[in-house]
MOPAC internal coordinates of N, CA, C and O (Angstrom, degrees):
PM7 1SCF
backbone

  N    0.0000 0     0.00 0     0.00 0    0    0    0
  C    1.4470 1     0.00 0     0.00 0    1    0    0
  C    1.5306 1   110.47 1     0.00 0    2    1    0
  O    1.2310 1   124.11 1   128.65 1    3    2    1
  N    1.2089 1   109.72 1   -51.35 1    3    2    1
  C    1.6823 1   122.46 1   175.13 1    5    3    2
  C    1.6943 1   101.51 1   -38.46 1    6    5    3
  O    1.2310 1   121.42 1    92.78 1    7    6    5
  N    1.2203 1   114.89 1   -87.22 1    7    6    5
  C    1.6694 1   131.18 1   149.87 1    9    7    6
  C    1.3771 1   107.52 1     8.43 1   10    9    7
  O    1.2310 1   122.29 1   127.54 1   11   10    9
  N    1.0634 1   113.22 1   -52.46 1   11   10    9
  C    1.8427 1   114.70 1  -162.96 1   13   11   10
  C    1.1284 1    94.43 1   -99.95 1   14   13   11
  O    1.2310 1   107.46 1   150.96 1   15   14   13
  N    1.1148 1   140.99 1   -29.04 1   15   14   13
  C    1.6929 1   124.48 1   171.24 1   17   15   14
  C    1.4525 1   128.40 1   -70.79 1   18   17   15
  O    1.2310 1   126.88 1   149.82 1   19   18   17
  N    1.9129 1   104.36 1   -30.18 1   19   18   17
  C    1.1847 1   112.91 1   169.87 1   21   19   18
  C    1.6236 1   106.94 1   -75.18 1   22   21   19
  O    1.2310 1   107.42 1   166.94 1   23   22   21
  N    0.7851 1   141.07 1   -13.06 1   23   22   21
  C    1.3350 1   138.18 1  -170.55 1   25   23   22
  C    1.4529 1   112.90 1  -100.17 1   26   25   23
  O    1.2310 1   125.68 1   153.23 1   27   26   25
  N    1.4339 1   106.69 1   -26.77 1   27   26   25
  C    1.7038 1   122.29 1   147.44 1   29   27   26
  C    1.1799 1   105.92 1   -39.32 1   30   29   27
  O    1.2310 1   133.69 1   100.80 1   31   30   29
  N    0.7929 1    91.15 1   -79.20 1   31   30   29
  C    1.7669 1   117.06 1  -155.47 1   33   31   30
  C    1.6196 1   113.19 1   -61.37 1   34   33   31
  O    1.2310 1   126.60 1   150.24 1   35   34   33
  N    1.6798 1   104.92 1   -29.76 1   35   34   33
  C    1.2888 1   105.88 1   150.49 1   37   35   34
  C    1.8415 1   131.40 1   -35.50 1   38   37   35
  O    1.2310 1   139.53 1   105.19 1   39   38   37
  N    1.9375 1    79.73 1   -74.81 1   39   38   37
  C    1.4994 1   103.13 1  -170.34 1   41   39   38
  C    1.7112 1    98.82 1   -51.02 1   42   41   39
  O    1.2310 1   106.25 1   134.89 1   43   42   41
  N    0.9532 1   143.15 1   -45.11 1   43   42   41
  C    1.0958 1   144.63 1  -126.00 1   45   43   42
  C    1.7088 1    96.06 1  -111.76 1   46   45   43
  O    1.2310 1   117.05 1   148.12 1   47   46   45
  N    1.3512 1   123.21 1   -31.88 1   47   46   45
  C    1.4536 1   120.12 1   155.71 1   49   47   46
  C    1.6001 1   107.24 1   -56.23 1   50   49   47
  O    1.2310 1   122.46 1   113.74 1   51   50   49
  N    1.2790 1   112.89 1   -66.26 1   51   50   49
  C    1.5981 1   121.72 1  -174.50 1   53   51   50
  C    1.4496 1   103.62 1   -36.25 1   54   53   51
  O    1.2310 1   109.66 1   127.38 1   55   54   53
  N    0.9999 1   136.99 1   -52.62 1   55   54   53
  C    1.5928 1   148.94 1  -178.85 1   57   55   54
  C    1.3629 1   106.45 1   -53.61 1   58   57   55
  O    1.2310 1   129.90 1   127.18 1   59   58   57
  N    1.4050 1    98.51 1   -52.82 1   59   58   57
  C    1.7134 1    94.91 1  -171.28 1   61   59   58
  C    1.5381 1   112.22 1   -71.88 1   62   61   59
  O    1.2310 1   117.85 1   171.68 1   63   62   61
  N    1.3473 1   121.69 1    -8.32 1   63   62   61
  C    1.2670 1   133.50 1  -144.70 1   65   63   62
  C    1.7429 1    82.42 1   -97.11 1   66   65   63
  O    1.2310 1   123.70 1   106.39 1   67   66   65
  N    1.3194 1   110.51 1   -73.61 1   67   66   65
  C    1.4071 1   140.13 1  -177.34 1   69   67   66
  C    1.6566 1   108.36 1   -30.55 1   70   69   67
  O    1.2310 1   126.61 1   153.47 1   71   70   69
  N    1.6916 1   104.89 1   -26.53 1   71   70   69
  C    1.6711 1   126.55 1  -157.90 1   73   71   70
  C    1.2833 1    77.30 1   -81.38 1   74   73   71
  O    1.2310 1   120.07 1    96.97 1   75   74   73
  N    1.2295 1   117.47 1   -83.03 1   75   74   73
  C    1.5602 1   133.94 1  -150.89 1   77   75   74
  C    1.6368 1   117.04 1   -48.73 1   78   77   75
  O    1.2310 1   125.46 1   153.70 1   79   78   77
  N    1.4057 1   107.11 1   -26.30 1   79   78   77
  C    1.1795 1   102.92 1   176.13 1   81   79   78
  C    1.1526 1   134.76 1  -105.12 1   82   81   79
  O    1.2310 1   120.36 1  -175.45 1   83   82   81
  N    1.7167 1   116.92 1     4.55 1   83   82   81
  C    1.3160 1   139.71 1   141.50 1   85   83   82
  C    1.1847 1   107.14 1    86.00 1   86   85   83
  O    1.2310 1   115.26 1   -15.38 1   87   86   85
  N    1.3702 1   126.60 1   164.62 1   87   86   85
  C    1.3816 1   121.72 1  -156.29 1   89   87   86
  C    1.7129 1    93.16 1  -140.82 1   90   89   87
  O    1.2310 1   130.56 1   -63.81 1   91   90   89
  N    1.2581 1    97.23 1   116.19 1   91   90   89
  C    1.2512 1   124.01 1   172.41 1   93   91   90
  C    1.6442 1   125.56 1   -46.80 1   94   93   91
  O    1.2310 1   120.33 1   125.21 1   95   94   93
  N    1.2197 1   116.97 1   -54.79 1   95   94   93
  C    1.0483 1    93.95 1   168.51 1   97   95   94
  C    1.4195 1   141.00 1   -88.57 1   98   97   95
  O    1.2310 1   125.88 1  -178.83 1   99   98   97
  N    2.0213 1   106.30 1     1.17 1   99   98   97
  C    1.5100 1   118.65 1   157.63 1  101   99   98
  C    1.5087 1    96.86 1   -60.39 1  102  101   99
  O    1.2310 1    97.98 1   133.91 1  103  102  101
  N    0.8227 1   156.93 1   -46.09 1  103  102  101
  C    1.6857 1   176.93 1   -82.77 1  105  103  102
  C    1.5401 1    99.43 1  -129.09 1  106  105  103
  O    1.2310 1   124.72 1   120.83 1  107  106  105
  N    1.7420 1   108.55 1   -59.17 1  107  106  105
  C    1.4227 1   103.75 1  -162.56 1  109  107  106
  C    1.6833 1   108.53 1   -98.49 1  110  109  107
  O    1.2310 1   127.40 1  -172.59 1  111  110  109
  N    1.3292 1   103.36 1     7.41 1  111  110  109
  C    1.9710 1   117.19 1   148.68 1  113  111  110
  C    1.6252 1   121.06 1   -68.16 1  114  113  111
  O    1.2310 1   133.07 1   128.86 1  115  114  113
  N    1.5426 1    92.35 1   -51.14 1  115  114  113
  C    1.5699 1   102.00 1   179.21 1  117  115  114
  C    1.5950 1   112.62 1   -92.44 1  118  117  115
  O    1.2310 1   126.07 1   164.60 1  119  118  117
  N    1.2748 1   105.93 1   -15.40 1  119  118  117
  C    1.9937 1   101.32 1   144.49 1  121  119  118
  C    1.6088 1   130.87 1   -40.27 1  122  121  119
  O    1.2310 1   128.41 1   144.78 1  123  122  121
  N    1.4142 1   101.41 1   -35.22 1  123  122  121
  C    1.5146 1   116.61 1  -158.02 1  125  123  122
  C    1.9241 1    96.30 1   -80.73 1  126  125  123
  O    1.2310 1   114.99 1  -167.54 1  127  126  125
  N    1.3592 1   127.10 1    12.46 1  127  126  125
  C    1.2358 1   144.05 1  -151.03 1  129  127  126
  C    1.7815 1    88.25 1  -114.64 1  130  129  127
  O    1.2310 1   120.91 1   133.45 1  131  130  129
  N    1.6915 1   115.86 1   -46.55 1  131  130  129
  C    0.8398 1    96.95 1  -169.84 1  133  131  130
  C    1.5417 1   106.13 1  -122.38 1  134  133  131
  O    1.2310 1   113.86 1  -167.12 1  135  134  133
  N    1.1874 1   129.22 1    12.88 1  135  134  133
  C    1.4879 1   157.25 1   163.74 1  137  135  134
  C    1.9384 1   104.81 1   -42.02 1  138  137  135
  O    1.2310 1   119.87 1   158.04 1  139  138  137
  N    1.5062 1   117.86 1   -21.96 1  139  138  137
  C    1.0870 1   107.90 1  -166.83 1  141  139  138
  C    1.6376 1   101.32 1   -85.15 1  142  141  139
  O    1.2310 1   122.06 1   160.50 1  143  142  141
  N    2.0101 1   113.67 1   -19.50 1  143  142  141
  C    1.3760 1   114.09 1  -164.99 1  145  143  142
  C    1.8930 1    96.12 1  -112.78 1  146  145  143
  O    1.2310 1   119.65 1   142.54 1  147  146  145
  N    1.1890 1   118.27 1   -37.46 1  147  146  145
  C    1.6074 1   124.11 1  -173.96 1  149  147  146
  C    1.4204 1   110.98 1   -98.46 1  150  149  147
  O    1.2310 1   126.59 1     0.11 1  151  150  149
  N    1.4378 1   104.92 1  -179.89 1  151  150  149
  C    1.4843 1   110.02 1   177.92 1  153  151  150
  C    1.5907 1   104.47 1  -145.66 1  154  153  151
  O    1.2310 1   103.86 1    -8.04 1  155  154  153
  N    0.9786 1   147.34 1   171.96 1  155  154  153
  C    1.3425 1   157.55 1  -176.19 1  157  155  154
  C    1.5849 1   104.99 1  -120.22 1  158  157  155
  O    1.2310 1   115.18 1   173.42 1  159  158  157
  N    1.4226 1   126.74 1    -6.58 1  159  158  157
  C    1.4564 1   123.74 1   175.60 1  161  159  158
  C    1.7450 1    93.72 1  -119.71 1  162  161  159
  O    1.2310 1   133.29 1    -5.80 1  163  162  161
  N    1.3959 1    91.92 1   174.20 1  163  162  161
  C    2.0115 1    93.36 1  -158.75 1  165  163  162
  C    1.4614 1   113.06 1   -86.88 1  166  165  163
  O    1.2310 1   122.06 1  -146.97 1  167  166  165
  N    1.8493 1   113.66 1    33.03 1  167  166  165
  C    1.3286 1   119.16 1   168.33 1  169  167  166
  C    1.9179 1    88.96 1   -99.69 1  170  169  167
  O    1.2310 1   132.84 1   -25.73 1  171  170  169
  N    1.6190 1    92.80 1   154.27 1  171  170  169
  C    1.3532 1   114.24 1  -174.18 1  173  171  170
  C    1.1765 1   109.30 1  -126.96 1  174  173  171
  O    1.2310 1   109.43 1   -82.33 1  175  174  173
  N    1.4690 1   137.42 1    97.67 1  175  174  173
  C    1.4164 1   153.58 1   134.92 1  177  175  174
  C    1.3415 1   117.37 1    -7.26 1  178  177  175
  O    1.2310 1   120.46 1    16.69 1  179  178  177
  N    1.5817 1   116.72 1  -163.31 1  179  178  177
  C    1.1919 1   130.05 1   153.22 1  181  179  178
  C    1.6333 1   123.08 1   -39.58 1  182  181  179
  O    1.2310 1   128.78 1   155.46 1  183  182  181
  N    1.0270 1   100.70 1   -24.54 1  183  182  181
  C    1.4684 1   120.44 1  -169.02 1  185  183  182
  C    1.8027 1   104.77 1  -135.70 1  186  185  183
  O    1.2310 1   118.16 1   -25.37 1  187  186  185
  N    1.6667 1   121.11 1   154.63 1  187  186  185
  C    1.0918 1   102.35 1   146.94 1  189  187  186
  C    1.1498 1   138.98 1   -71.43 1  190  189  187
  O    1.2310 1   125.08 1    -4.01 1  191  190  189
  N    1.8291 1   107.85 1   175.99 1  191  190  189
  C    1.1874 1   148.13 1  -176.24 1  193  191  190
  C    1.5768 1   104.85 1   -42.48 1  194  193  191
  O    1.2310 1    95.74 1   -84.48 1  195  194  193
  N    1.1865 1   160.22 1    95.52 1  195  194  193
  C    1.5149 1   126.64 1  -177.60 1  197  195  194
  C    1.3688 1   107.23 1  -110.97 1  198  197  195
  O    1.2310 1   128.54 1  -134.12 1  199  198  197
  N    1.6391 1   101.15 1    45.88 1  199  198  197
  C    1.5108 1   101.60 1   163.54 1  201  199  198
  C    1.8393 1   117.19 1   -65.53 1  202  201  199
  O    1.2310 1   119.77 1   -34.89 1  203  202  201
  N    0.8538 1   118.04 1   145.11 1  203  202  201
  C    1.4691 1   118.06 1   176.00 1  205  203  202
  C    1.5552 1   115.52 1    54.35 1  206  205  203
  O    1.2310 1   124.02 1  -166.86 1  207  206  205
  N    1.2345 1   109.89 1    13.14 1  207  206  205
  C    1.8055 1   114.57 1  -167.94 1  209  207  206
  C    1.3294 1   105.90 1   -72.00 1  210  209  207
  O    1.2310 1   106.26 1  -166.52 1  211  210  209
  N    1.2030 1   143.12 1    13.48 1  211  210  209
  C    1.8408 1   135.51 1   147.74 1  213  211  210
  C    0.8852 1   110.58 1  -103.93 1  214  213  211
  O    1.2310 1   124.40 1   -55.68 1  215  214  213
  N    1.6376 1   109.16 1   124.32 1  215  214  213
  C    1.4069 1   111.83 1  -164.54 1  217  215  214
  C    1.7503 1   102.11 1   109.76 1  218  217  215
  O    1.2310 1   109.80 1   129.86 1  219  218  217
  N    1.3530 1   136.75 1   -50.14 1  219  218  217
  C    1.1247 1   143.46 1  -172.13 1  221  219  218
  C    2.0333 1   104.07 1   -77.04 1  222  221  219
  O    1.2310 1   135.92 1   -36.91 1  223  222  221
  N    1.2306 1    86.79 1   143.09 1  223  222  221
  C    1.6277 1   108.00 1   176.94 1  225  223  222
  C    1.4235 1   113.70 1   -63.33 1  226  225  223
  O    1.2310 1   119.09 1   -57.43 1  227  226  225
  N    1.1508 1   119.35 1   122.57 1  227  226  225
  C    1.8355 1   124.35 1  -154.24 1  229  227  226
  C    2.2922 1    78.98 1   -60.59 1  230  229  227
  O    1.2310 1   124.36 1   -21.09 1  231  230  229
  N    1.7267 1   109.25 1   158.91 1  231  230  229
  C    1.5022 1   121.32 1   177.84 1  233  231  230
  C    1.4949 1   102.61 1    33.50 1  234  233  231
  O    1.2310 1   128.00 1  -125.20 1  235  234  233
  N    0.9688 1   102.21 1    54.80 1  235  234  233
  C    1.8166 1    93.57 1   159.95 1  237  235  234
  C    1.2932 1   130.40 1  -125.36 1  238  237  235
  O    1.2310 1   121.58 1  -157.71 1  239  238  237
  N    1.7136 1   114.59 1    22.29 1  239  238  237
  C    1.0929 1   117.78 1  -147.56 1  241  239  238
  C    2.1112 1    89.42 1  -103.15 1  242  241  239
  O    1.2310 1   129.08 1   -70.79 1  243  242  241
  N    1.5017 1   100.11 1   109.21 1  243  242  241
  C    1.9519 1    92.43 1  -171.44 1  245  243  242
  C    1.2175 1   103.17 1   -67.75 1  246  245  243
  O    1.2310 1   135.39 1   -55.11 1  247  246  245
  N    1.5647 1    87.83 1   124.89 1  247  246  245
  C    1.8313 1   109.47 1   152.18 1  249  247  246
  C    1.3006 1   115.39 1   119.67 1  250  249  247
  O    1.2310 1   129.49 1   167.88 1  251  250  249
  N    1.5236 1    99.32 1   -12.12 1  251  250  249
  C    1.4548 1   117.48 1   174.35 1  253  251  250
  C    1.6199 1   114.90 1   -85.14 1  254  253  251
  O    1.2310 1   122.81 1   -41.72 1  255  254  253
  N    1.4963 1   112.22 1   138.28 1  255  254  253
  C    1.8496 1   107.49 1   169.18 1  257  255  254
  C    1.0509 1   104.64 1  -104.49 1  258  257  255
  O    1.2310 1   135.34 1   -69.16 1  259  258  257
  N    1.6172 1    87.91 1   110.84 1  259  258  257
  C    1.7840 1   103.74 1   161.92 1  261  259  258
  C    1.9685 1    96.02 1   -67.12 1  262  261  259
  O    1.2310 1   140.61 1    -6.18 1  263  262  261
  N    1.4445 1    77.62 1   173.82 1  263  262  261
  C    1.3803 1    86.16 1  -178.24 1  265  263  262
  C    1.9902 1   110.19 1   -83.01 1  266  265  263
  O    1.2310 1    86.73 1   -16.64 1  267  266  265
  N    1.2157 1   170.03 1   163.36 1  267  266  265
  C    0.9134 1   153.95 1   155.91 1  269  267  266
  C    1.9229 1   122.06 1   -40.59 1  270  269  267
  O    1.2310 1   127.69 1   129.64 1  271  270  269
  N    1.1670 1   102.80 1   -50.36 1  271  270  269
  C    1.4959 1   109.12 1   173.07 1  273  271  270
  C    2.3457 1   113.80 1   -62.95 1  274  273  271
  O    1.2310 1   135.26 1   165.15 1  275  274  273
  N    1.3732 1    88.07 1   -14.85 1  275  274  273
  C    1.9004 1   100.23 1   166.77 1  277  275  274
  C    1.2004 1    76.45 1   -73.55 1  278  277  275
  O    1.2310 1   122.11 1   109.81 1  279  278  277
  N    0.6628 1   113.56 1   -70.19 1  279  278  277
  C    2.0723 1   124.86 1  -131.81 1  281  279  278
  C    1.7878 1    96.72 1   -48.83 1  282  281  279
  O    1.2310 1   120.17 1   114.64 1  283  282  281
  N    1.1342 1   117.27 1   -65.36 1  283  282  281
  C    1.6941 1   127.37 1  -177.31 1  285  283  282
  C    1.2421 1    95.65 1   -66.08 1  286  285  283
  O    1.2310 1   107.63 1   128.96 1  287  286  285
  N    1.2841 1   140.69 1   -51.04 1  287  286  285
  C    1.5278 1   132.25 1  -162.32 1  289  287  286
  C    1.7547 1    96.51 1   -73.51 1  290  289  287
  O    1.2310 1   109.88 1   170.22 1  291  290  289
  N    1.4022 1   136.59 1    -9.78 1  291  290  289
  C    1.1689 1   108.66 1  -178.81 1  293  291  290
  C    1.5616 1   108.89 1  -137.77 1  294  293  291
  O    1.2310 1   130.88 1  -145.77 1  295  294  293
  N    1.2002 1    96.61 1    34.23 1  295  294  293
  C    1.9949 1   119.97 1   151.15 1  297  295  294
  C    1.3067 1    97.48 1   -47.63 1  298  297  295
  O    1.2310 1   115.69 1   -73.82 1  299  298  297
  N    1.8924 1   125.78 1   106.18 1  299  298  297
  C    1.3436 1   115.25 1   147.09 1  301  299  298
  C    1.4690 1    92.73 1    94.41 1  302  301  299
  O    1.2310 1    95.62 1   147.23 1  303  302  301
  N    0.8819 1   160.38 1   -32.77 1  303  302  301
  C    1.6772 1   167.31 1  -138.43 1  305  303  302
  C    1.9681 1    94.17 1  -110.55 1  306  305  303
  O    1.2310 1   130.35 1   -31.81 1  307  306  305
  N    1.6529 1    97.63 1   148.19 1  307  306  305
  C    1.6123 1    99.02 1   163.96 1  309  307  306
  C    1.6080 1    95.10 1  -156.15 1  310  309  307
  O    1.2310 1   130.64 1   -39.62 1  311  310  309
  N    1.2111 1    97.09 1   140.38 1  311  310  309
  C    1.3941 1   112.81 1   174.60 1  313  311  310
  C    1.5294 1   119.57 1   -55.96 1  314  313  311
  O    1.2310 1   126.16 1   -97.83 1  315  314  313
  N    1.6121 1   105.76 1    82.17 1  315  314  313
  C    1.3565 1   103.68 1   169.53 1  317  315  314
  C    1.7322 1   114.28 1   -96.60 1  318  317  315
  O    1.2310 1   128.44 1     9.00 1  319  318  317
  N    1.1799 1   101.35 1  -171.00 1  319  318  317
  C    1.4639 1   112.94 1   164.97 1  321  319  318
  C    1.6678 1   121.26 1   -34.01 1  322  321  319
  O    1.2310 1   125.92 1   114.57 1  323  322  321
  N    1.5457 1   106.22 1   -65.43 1  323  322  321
  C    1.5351 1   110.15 1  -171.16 1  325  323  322
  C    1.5142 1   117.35 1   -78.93 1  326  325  323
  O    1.2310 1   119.42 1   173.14 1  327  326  325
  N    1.9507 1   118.71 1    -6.86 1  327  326  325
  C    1.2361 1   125.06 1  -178.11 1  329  327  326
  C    1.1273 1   104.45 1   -96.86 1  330  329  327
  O    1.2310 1   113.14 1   170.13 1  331  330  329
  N    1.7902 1   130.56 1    -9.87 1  331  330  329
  C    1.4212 1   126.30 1  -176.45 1  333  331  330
  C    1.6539 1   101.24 1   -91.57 1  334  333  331
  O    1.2310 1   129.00 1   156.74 1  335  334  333
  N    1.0411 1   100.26 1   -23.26 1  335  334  333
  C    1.9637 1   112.91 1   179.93 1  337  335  334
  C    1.5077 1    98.37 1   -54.09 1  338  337  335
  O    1.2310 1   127.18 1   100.91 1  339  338  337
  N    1.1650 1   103.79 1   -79.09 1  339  338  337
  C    1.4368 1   125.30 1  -171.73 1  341  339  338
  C    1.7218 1   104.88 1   -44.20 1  342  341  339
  O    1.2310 1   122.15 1   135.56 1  343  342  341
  N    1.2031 1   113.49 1   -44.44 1  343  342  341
  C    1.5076 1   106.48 1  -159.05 1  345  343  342
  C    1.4402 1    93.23 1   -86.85 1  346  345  343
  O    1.2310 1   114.67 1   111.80 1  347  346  345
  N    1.2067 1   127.70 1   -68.20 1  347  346  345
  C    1.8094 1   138.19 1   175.23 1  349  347  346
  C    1.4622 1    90.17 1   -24.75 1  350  349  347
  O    1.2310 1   110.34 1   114.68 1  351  350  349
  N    0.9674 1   135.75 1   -65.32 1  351  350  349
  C    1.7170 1   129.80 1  -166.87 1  353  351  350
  C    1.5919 1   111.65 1   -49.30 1  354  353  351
  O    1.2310 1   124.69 1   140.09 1  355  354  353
  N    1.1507 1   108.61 1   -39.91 1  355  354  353
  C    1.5828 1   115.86 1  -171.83 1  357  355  354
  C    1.8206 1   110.58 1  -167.58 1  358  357  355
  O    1.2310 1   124.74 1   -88.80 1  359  358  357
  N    1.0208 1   108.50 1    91.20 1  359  358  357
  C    1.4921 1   116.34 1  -147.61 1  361  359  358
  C    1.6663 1    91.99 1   -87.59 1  362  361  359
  O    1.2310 1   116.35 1   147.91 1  363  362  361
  N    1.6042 1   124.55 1   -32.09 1  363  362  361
  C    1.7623 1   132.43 1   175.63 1  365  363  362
  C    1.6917 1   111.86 1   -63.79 1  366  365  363
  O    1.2310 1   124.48 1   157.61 1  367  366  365
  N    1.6904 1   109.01 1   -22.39 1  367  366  365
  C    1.3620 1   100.42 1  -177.81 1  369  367  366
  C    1.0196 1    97.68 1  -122.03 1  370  369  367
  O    1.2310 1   107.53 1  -151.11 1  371  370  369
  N    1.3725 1   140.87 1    28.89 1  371  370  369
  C    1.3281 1   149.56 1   177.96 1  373  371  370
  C    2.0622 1    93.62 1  -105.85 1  374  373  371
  O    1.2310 1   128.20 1   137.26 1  375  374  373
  N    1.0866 1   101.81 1   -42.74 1  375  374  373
  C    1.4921 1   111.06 1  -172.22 1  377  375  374
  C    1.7079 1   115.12 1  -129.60 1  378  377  375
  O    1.2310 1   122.62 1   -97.60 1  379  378  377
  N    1.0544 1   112.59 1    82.40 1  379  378  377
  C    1.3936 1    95.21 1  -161.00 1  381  379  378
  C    1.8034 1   117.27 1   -74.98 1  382  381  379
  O    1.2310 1   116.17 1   -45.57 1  383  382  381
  N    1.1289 1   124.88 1   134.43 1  383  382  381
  C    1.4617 1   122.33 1  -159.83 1  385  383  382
  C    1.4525 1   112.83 1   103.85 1  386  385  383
  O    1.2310 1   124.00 1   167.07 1  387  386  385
  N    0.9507 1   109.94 1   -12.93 1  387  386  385
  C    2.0901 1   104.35 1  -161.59 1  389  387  386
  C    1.7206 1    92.92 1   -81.11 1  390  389  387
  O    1.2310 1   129.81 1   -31.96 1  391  390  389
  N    1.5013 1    98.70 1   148.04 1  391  390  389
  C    1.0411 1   113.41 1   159.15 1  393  391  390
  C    1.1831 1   158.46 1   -57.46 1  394  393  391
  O    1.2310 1   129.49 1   155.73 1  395  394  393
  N    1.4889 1    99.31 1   -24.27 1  395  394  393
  C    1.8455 1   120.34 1   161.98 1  397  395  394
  C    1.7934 1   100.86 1   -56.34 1  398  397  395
  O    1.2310 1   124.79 1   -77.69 1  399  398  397
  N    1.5552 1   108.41 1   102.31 1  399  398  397
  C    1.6818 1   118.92 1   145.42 1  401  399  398
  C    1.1735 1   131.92 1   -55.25 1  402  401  399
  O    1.2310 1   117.00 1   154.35 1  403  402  401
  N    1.3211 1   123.30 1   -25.65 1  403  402  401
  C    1.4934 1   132.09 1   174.84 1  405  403  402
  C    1.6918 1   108.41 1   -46.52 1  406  405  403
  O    1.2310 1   118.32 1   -66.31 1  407  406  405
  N    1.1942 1   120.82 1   113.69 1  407  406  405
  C    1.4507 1   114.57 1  -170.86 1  409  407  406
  C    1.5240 1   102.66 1   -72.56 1  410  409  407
  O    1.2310 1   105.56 1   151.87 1  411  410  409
  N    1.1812 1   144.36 1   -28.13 1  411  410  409
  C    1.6103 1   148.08 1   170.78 1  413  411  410
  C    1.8062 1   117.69 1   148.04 1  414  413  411
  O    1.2310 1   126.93 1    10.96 1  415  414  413
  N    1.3412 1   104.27 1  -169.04 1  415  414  413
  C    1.6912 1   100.29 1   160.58 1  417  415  414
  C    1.3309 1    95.11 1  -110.80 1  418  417  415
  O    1.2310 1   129.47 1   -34.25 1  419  418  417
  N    1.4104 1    99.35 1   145.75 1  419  418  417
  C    1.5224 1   125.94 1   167.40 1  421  419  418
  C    1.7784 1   133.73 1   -76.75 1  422  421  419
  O    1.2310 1   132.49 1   158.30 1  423  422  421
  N    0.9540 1    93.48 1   -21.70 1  423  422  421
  C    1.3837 1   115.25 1  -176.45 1  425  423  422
  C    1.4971 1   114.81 1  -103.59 1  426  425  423
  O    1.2310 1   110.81 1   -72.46 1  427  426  425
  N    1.2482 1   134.89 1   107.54 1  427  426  425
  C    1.5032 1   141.99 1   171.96 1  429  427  426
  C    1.6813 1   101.10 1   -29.23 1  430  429  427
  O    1.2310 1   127.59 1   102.33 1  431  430  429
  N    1.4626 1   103.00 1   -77.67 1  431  430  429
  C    1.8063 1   102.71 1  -173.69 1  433  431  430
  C    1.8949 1   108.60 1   -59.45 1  434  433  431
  O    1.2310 1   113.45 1   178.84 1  435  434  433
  N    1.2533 1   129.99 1    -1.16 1  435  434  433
  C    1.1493 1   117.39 1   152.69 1  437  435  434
  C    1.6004 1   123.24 1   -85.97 1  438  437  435
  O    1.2310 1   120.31 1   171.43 1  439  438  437
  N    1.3434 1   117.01 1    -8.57 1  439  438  437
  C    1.1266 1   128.58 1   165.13 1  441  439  438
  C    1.3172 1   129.65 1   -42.35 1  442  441  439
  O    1.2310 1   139.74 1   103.12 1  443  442  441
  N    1.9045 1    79.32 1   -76.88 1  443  442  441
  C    1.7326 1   109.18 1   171.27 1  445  443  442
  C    1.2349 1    97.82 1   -46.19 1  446  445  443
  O    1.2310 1   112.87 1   101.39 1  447  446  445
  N    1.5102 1   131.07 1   -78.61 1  447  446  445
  C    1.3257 1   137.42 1  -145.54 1  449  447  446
  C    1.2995 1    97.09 1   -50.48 1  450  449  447
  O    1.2310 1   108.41 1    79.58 1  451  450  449
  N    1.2273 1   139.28 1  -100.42 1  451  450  449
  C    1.4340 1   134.66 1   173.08 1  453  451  450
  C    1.5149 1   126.38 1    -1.02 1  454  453  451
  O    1.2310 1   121.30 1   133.09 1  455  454  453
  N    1.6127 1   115.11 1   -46.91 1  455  454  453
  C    1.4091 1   114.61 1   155.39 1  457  455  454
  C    1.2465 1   145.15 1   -44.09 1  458  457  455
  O    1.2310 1   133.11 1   146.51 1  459  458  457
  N    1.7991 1    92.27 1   -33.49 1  459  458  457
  C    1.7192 1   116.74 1  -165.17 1  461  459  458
  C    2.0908 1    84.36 1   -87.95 1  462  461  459
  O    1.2310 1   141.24 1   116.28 1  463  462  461
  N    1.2240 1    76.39 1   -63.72 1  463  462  461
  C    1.8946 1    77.64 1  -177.70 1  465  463  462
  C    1.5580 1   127.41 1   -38.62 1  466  465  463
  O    1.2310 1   119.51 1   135.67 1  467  466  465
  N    1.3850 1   118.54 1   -44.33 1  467  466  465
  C    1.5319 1   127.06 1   142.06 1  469  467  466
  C    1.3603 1   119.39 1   -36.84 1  470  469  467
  O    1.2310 1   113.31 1   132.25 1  471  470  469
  N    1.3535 1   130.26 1   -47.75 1  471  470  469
  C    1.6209 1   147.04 1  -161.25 1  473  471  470
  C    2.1324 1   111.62 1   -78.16 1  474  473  471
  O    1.2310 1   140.64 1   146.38 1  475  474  473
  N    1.6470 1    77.56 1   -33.62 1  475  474  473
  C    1.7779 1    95.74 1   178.03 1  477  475  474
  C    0.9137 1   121.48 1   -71.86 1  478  477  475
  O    1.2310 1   111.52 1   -75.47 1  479  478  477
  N    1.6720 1   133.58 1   104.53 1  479  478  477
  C    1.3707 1   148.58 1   168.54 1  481  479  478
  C    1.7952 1   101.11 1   -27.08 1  482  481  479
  O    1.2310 1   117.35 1   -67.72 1  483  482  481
  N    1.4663 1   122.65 1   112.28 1  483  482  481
  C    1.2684 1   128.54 1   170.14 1  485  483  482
  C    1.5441 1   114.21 1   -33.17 1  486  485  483
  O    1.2310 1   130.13 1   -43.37 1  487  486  485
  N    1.5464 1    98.07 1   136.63 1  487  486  485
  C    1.3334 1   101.25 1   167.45 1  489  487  486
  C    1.1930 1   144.62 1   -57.81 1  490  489  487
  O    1.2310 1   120.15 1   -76.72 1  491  490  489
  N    1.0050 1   117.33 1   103.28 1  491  490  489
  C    2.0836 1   118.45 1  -175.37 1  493  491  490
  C    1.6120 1    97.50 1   -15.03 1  494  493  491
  O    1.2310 1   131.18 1   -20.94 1  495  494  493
  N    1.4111 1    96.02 1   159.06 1  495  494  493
  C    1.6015 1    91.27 1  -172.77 1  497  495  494
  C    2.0576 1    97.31 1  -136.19 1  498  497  495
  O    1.2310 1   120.10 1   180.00 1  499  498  497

């Protein structure tokens, strides 16, 4: 009985583990959400570039206008993991004033996914 709970409890970490770190190519489906304003290669749209953007210093991308309310909200800040969560969910109350209209993703595992999909070394071409 012991046995079967740890092995629960296994499977069921592994899962959660697997959750959190999102799956890339569900990611570059629910990319296509924001594909109409960004790009994943280092041309910049309506929006920036978010090639390589985890890891990158929140408005730092030269030549681009952030909006002013970017600009102060990402004094000192870099787009990691737990700041793309937060903002992707609701990007207007994440920054209040910014220019991104996109109201967010709704869904936690569309979160992740999109994160992981950002995180994924581009596809050979």
């Amino acid at each position: 009985m012991k046995l079967a709970i740890i092995a629960t409890s296994c499977l069921i970490a592994a899962a959660t583990a697997a959750h959190a770190d999102g799956d890339a190519a569900a990611g570059a489906t629910v990319f296509k959400k924001c594909a109409a304003c960004h790009s994943v290669d280092p041309t910049n749209k309506v929006g920036p570039s978010l090639k390589d953007v985890v890891g990158r210093p929140v408005a730092s991308i030269e030549g681009f206008r952030y909006s002013k309310a970017m600009i102060a909200f990402g004094e000192g800040k870099t787009w990691d993991e737990a700041l793309l969560t937060e903002y992707l969910a609701a990007p207007r109350a994440v920054v209040k004033g910014t220019s991104m209209a996109f109201a967010g993703l709704k869904k936690p595992e569309d979160v992740a996914n999109v994160i992981a999909y950002l995180k994924a070394p581009p596809a050979a071409e």
